[in-house]
Backbone as CSV, one residue per row, in Angstrom:
resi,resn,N_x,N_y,N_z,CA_x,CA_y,CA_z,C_x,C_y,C_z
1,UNK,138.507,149.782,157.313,138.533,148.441,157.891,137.415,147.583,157.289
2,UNK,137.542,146.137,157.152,136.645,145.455,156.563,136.020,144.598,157.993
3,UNK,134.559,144.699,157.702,133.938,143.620,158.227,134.357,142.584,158.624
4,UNK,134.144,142.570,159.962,134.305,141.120,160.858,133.676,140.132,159.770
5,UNK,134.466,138.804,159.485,133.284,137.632,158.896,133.414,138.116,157.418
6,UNK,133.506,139.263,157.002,133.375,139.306,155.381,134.561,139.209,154.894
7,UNK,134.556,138.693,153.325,135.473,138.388,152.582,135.593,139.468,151.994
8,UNK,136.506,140.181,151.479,136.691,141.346,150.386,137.278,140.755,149.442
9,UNK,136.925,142.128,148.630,137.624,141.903,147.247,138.449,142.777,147.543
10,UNK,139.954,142.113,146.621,141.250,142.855,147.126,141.850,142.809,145.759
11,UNK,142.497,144.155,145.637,143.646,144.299,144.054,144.405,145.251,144.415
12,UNK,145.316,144.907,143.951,146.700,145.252,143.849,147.071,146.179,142.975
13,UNK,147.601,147.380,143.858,147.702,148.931,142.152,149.437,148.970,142.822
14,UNK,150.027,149.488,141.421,151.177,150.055,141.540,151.863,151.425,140.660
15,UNK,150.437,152.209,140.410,150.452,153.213,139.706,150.108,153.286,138.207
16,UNK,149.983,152.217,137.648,150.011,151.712,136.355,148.952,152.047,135.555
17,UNK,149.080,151.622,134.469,147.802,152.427,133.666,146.655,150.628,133.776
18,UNK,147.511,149.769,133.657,146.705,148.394,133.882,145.821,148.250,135.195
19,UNK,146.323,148.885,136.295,146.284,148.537,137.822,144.741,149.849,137.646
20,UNK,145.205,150.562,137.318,144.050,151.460,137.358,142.237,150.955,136.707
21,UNK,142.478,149.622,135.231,141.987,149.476,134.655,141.233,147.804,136.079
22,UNK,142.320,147.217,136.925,141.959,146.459,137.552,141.009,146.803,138.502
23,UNK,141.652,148.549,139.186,140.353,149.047,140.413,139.422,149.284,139.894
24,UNK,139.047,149.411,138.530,137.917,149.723,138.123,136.784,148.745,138.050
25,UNK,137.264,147.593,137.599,136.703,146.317,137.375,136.919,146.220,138.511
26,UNK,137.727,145.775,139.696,137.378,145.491,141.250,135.739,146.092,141.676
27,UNK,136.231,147.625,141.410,135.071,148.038,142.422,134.119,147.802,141.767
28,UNK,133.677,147.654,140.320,132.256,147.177,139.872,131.750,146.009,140.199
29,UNK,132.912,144.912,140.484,132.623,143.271,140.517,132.486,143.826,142.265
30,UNK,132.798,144.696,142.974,132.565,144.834,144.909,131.061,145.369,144.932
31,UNK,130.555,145.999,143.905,129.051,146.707,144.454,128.334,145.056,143.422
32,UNK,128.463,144.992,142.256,127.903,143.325,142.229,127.685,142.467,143.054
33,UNK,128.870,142.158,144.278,128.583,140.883,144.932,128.335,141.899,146.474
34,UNK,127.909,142.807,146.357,127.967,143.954,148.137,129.108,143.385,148.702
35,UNK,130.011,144.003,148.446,131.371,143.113,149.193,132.293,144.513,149.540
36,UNK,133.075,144.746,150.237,133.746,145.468,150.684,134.510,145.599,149.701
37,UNK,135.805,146.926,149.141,136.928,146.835,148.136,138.118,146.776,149.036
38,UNK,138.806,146.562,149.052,140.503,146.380,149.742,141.455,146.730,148.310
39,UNK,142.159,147.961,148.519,142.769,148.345,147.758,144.325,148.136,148.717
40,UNK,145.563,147.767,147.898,146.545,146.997,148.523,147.862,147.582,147.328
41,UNK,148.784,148.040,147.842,149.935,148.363,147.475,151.433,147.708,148.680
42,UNK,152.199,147.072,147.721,153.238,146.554,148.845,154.300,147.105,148.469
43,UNK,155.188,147.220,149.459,156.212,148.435,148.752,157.547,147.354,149.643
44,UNK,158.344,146.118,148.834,159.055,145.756,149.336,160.856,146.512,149.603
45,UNK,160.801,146.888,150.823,161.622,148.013,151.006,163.224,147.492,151.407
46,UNK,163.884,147.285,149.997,165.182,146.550,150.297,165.885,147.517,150.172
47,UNK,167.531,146.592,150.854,168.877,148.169,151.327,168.927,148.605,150.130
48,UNK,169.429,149.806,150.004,170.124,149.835,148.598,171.617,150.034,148.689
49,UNK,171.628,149.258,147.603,173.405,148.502,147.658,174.226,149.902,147.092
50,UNK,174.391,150.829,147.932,175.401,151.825,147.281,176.596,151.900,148.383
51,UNK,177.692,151.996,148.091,179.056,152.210,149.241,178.854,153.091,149.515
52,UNK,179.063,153.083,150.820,179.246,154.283,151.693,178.084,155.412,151.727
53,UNK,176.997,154.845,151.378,175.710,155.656,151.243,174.530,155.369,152.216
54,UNK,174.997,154.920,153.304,173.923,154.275,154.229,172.768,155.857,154.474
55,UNK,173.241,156.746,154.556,172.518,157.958,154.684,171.175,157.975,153.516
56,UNK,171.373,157.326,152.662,170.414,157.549,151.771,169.141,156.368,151.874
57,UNK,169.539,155.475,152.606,168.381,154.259,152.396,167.428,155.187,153.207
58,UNK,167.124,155.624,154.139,165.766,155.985,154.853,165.215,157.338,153.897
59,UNK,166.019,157.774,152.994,165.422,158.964,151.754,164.391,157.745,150.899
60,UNK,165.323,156.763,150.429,165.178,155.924,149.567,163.443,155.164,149.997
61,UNK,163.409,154.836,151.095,162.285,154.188,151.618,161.416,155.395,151.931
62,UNK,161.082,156.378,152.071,159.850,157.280,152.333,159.920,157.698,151.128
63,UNK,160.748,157.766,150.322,160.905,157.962,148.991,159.345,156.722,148.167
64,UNK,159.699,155.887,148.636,158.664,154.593,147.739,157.499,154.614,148.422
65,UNK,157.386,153.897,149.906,156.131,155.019,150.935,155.363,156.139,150.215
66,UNK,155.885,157.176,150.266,155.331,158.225,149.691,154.637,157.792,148.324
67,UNK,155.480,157.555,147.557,154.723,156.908,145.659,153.580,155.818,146.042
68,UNK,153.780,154.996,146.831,152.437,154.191,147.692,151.051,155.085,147.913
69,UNK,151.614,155.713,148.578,150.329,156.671,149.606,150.045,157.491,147.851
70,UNK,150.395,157.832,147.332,149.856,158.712,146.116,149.239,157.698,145.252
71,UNK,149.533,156.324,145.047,148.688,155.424,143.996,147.816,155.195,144.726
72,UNK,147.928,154.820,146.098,146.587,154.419,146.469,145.862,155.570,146.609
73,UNK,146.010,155.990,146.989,145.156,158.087,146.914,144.416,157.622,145.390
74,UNK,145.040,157.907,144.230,144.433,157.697,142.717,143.482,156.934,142.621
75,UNK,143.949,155.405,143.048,143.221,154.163,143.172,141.778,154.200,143.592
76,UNK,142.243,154.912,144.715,140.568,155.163,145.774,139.836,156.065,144.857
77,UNK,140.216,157.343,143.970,139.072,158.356,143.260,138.786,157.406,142.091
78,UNK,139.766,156.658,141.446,138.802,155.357,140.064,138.224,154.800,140.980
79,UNK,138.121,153.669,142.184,137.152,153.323,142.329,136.080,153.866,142.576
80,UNK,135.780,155.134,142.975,134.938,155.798,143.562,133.840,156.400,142.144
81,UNK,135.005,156.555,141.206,134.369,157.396,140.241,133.786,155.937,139.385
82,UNK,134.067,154.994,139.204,133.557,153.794,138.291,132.647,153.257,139.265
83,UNK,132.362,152.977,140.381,131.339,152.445,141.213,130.894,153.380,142.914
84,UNK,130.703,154.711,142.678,130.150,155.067,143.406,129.630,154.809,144.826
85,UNK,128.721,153.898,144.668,128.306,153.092,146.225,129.520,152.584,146.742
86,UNK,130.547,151.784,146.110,131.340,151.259,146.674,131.917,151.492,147.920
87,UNK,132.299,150.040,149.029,132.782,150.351,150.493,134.019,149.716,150.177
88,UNK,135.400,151.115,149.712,136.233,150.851,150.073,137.146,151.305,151.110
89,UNK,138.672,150.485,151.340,139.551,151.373,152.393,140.987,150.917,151.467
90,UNK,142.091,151.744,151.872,143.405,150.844,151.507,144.330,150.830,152.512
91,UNK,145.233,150.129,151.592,146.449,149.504,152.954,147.625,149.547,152.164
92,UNK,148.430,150.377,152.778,149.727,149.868,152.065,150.690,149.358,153.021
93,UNK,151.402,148.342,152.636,151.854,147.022,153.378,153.466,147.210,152.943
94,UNK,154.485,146.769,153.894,155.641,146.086,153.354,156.363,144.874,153.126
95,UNK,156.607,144.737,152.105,156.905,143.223,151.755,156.724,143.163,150.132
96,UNK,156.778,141.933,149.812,156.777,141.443,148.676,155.608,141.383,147.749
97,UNK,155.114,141.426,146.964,153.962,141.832,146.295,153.109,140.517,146.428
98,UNK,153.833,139.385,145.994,153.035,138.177,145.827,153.030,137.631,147.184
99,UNK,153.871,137.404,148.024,153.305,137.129,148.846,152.209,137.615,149.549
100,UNK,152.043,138.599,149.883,151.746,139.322,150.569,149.872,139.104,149.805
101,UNK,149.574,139.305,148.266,148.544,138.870,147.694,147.943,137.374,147.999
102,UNK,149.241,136.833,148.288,148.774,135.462,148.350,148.338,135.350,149.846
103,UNK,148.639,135.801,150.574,148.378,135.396,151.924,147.034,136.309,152.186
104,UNK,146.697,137.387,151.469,145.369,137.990,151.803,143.954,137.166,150.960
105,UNK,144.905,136.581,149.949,143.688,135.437,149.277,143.032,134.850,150.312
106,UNK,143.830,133.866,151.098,143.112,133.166,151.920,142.069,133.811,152.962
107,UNK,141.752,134.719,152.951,139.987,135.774,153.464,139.531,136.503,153.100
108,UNK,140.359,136.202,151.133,139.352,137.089,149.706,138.616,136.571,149.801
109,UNK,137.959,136.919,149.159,136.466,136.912,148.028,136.855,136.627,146.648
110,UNK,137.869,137.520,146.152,138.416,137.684,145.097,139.996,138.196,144.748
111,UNK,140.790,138.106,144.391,141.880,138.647,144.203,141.745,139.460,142.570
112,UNK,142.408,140.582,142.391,142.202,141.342,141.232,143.116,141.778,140.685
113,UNK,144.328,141.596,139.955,145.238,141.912,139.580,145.649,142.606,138.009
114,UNK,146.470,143.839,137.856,146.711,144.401,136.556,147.028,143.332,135.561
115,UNK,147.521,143.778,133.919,147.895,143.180,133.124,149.572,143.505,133.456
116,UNK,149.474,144.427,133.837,150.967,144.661,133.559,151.145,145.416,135.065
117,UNK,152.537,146.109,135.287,152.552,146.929,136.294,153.918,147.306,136.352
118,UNK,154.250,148.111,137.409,155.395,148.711,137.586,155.784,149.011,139.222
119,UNK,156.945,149.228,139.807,157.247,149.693,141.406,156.607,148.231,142.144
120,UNK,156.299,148.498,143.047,155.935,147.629,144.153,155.316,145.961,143.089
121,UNK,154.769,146.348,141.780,154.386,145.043,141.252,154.995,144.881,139.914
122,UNK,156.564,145.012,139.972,156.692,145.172,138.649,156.863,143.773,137.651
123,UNK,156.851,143.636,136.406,156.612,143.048,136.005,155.081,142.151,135.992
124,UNK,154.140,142.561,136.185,152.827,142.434,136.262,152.011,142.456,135.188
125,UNK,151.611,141.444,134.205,151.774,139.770,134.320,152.691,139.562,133.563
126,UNK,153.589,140.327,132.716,155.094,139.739,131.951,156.160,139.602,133.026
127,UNK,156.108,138.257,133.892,156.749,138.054,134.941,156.424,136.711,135.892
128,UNK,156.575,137.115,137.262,156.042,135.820,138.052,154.923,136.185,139.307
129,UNK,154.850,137.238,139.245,153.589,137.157,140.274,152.271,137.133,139.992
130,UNK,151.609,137.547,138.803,150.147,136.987,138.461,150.066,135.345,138.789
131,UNK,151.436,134.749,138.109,151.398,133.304,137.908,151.353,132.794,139.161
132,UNK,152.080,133.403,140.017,152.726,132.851,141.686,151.390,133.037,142.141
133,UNK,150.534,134.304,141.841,149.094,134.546,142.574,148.263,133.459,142.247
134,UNK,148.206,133.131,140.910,147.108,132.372,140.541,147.482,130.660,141.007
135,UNK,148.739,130.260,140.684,149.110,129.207,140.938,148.944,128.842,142.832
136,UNK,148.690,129.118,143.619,148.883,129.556,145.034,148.037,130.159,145.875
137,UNK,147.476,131.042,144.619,145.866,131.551,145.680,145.078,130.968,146.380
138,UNK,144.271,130.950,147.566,143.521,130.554,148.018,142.114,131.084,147.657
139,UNK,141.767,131.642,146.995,140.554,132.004,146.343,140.387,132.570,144.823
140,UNK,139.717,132.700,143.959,139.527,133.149,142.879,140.490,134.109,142.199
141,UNK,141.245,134.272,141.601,142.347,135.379,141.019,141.522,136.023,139.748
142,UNK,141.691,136.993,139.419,141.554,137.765,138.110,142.482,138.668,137.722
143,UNK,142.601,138.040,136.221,143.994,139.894,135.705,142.926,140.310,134.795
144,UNK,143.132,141.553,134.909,141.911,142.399,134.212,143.022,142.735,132.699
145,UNK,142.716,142.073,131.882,143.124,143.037,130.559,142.145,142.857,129.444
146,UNK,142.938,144.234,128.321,142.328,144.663,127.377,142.660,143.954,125.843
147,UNK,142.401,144.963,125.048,142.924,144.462,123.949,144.687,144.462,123.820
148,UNK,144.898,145.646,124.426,146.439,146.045,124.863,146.365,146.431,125.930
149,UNK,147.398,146.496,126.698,148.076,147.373,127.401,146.961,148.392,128.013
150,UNK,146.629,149.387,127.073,146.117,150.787,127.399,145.020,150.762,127.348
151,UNK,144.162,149.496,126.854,142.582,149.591,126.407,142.146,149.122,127.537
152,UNK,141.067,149.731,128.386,140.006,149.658,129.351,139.630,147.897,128.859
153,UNK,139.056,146.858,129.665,138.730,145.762,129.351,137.007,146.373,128.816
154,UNK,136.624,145.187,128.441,135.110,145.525,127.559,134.305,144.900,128.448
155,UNK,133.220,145.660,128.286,132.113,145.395,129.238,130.884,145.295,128.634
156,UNK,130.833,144.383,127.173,129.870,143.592,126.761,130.476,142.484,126.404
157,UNK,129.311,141.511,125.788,130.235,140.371,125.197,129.834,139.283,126.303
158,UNK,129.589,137.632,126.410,129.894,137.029,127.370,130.441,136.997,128.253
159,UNK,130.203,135.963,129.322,131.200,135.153,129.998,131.512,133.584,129.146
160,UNK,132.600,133.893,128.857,133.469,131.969,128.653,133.658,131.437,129.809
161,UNK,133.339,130.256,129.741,134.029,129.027,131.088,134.804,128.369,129.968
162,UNK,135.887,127.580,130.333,136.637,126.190,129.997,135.859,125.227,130.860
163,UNK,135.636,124.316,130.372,134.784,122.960,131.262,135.877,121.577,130.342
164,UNK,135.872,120.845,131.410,136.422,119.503,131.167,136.332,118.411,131.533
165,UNK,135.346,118.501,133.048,134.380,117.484,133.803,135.805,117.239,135.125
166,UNK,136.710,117.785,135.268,138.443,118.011,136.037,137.102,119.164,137.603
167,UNK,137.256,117.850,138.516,137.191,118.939,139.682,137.441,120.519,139.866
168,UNK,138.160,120.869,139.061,138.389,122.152,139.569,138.123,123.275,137.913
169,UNK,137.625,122.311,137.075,136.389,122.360,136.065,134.993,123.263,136.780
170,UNK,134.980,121.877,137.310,133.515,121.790,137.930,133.562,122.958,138.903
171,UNK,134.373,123.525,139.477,134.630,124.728,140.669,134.235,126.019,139.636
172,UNK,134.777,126.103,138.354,134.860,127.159,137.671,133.509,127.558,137.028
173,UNK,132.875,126.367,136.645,131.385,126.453,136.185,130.495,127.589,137.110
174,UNK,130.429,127.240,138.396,129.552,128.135,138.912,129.914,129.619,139.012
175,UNK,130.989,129.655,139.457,131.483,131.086,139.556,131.425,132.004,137.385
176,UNK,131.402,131.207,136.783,131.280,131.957,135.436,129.648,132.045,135.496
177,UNK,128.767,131.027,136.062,127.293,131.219,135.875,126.758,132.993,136.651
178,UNK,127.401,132.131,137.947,127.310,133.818,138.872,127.778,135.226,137.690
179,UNK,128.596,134.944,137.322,129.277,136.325,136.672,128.548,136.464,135.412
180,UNK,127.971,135.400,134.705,127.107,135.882,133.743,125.755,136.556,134.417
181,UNK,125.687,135.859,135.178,123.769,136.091,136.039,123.866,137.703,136.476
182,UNK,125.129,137.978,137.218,125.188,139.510,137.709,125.247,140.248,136.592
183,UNK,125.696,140.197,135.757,125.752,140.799,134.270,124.883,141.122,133.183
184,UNK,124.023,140.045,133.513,122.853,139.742,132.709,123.330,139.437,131.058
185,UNK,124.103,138.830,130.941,125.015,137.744,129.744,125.294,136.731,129.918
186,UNK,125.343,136.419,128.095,125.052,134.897,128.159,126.433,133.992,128.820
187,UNK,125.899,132.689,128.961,127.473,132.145,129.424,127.923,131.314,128.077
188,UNK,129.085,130.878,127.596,129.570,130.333,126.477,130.236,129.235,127.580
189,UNK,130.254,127.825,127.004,131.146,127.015,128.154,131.903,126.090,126.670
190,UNK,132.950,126.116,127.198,133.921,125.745,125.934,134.891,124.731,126.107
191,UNK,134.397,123.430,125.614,135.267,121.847,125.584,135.849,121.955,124.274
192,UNK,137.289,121.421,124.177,137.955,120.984,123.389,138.081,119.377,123.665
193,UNK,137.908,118.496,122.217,137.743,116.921,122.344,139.614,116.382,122.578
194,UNK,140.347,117.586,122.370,141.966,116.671,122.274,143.064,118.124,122.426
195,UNK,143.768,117.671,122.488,145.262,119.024,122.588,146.000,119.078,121.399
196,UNK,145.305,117.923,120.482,146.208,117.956,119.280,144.953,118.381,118.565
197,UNK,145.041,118.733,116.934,144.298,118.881,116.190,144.091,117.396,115.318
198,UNK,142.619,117.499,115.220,142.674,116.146,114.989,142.784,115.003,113.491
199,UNK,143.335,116.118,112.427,143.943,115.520,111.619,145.243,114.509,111.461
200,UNK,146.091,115.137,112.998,147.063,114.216,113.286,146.840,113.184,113.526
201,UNK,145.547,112.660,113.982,145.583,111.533,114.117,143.997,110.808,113.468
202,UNK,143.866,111.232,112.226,142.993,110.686,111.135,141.513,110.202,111.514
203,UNK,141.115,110.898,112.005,139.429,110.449,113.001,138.765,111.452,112.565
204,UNK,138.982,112.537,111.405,138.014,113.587,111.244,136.523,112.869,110.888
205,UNK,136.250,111.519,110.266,135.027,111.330,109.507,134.547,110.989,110.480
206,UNK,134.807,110.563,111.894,133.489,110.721,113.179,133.357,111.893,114.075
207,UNK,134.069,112.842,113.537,133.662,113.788,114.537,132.191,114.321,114.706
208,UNK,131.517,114.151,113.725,130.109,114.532,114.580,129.562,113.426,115.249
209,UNK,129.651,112.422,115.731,129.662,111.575,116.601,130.110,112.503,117.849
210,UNK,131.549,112.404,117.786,132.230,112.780,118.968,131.613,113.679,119.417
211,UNK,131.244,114.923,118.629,130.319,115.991,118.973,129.711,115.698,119.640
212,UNK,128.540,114.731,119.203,127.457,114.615,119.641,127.867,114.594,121.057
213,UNK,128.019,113.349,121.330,128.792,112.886,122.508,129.549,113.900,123.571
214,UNK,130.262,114.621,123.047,130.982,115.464,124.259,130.015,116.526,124.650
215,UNK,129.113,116.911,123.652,128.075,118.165,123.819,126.833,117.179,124.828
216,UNK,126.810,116.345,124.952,126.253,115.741,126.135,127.083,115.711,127.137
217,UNK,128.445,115.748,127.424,128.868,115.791,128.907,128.804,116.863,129.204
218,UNK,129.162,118.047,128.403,129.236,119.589,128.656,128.019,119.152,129.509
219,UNK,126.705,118.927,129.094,125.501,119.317,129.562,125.284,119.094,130.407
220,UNK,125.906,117.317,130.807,125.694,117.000,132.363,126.309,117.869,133.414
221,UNK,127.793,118.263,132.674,128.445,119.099,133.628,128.394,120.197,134.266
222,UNK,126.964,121.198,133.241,126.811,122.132,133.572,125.289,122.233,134.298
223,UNK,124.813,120.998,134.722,123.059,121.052,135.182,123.252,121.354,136.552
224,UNK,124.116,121.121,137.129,123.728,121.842,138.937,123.982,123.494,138.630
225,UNK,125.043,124.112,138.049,124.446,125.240,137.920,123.716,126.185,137.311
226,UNK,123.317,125.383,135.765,122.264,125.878,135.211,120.825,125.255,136.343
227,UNK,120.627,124.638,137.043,119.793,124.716,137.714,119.376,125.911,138.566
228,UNK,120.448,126.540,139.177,120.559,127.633,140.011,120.263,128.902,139.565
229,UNK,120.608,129.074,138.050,120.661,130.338,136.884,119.583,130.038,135.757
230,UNK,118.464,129.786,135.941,117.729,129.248,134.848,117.555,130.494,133.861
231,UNK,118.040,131.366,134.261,117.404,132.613,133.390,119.055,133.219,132.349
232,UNK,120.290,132.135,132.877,121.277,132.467,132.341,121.639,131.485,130.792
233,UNK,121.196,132.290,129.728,121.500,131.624,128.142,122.642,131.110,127.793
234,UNK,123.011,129.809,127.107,124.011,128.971,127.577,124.603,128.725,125.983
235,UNK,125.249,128.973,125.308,126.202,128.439,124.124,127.035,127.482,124.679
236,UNK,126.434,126.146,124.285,128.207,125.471,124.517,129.021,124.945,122.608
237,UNK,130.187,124.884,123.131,131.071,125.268,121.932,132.346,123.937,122.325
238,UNK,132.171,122.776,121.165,132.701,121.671,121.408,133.885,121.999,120.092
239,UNK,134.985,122.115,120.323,135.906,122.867,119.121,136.985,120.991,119.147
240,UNK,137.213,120.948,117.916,138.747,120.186,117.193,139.827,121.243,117.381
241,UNK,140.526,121.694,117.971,141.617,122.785,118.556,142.067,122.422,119.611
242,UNK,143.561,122.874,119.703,144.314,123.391,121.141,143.046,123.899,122.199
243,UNK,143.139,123.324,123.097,142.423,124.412,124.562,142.642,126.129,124.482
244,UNK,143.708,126.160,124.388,144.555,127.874,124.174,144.102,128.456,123.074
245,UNK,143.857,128.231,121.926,143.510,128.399,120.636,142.043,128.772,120.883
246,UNK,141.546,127.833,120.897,140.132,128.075,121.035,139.673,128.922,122.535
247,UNK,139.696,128.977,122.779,139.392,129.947,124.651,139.965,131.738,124.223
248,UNK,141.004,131.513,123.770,141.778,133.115,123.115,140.833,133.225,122.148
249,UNK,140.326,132.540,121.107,139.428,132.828,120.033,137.845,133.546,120.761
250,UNK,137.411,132.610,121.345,135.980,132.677,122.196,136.550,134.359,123.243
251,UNK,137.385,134.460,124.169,138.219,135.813,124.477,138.223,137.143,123.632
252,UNK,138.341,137.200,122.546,137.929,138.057,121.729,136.499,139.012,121.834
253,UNK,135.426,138.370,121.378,134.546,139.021,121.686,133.930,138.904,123.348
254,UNK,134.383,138.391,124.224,134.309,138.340,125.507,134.288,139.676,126.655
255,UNK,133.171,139.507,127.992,134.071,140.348,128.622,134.423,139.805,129.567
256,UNK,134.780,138.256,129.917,135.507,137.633,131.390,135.519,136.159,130.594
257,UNK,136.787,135.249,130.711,136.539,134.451,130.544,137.387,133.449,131.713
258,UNK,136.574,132.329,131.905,136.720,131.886,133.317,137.709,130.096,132.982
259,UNK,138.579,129.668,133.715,139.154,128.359,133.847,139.420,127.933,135.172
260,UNK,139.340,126.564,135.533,139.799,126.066,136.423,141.505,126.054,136.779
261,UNK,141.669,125.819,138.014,143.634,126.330,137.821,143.971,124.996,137.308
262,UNK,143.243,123.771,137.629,144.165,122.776,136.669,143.201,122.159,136.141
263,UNK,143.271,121.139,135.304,142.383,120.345,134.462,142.604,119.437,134.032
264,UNK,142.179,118.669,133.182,142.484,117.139,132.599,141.869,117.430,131.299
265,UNK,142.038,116.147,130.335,140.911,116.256,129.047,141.512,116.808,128.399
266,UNK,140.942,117.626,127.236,140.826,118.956,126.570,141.298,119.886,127.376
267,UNK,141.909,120.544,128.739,142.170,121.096,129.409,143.522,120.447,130.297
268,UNK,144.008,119.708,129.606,144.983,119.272,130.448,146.407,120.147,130.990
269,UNK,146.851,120.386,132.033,147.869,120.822,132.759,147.433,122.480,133.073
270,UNK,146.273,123.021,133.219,145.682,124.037,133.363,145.567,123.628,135.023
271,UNK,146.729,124.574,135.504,146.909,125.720,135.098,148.523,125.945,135.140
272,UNK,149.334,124.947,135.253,150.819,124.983,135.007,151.138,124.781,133.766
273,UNK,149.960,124.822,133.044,150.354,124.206,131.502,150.148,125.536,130.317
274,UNK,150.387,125.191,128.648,150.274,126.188,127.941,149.044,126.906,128.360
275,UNK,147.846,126.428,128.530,146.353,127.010,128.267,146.441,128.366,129.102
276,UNK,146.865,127.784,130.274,146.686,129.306,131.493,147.622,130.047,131.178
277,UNK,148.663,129.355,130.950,149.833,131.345,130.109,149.345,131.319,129.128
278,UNK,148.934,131.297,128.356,148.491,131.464,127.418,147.166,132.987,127.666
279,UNK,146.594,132.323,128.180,145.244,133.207,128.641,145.769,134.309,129.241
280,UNK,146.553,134.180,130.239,146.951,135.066,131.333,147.928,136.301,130.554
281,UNK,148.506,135.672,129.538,149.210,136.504,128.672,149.054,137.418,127.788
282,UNK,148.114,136.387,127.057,147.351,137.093,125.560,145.647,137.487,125.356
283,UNK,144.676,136.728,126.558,143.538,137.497,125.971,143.199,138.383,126.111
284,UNK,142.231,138.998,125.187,141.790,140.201,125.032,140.694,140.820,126.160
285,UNK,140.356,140.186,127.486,139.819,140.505,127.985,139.762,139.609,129.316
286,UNK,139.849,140.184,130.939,139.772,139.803,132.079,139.740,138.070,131.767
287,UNK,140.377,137.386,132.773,140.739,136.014,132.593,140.401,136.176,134.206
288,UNK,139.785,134.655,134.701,139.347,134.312,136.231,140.211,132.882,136.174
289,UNK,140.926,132.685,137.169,141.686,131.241,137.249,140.962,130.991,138.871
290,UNK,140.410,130.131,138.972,139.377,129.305,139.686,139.718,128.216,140.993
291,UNK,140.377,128.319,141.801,141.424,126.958,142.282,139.911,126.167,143.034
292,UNK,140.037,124.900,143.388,139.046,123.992,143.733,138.755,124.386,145.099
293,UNK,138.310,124.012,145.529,137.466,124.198,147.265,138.326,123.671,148.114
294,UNK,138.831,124.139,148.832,139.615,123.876,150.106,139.248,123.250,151.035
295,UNK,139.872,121.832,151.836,139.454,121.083,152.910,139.813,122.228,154.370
């Protein structure tokens, strides 16, 4: 059971080799912030459409039950074995995967989700529930991936932010400062000046102007929480590129890189737009989608 008043961190396993790679990163990011782990499997338990086989649906359902109770069993010894101290419990729930994520957002801390998955989350993120999570969450989402599929995410390397001066910009800034500060790595914060490249439209001979110029808003944008993190080392990185292009590039040597769910600017239609599938799809390492502060 979790604490009266506390928020947990909560992720979602469905046996997977990704989901496994998510409790791991859960429970390290749960002893980081002292936060409780909530390990969560949903096992949406529909008829099965066979004639004249009604005898078999209640095989069929303790049948999936059962594969539940054994991932989360697994789930609980990776977290245990990657973060030790950790205070976790699990739950396995019936219903729908995303919903069911989405509605525990709203008294996360964090939501933590595979790259991929299978059973209770299938299609996980080649599908619609990372997107449905992130698009919908009420608190912070993360999909933990690797270089592929099978590769553990990396645990050197920065934190990236996307910054664009977009309210929910400005939401994402602090939470990448926090995650560099617990880490003790640098933060990279990364503006793009346009969505097009900017030969299309013949302005290359002022771009160091523009530079200049946008590498001063980065700065304003980032002084309330470099105020807070003075001890956190700051690259900012003003790129002529796609948003997607450049953020997947900076992703590479990364180990979290952070965006707001929507944006404007250099970041425009983030997070219904290319930039966030994009990220959510292809980088090489844990992606944080950020939604703004709730009235």
């Amino acid at each position: 059971m979790v604490e009266a008043g506390v928020r947990p961190i909560v992720v979602g396993v469905d046996g997977s080799t990704a989901a496994t790679h998510a409790v791991s990163w859960a429970a390290q990011e749960a002893v980081r912030r002292d936060l409780p782990l909530v390990i969560v499997h949903a096992c949406a338990l529909v008829p099965v459409a066979v004639p004249y086989a009604e005898g078999l649906v209640p095989a069929y359902h303790r049948a999936q039950l059962e594969y539940g109770r054994e991932w989360l069993d697994a789930a609980e010894s990776v977290a245990q074995k990657a973060a030790p101290d950790v205070r976790m419990s699990t739950d396995l729930v019936r219903g729908w995967a995303a919903e069911q994520l989405i509605a525990r957002s709203a008294s996360a801390e964090l939501v933590v989700l595979g790259s991929r998955g299978l059973g209770g989350f299938t299609g996980l993120v080649v599908g619609s529930i990372a997107v449905a999570v992130a698009t919908y969450g009420h608190c912070p989402i993360v999909v933990v991936r690797g270089a592929d599929a099978r590769t553990e995410p990396r645990e050197d390397g920065p934190v990236v932010v996307g910054v664009d001066g977009s309210p929910t910009s400005a939401a994402a800034i602090p939470f990448a400062f926090r995650a560099a500060a617990s880490r003790g790595v640098p933060l990279v914060a990364v503006h793009t000046w346009l969505d097009m490249p900017l030969g299309e439209i013949g302005v290359d001979e002022a771009w160091n102007a523009i530079e200049r110029e946008h590498r001063a808003l980065v700065g304003e944008w980032l002084v309330p929480a470099r105020a807070e993190h003075p001890d956190v080392p700051v690259e900012v990185v003003v790129a002529r590129h796609r948003p997607a292009h450049t953020l997947l590039e900076q992703a590479e040597n990364a180990q979290l890189v952070v965006v707001g769910s929507r944006g404007r600017g250099g970041f425009r239609g983030l997070l219904l737009g290319s930039t966030s599938h994009a990220l959510i799809y292809h980088a090489a390492c844990p992606v944080a989608v950020v939604p703004p502060p709730r009235p």
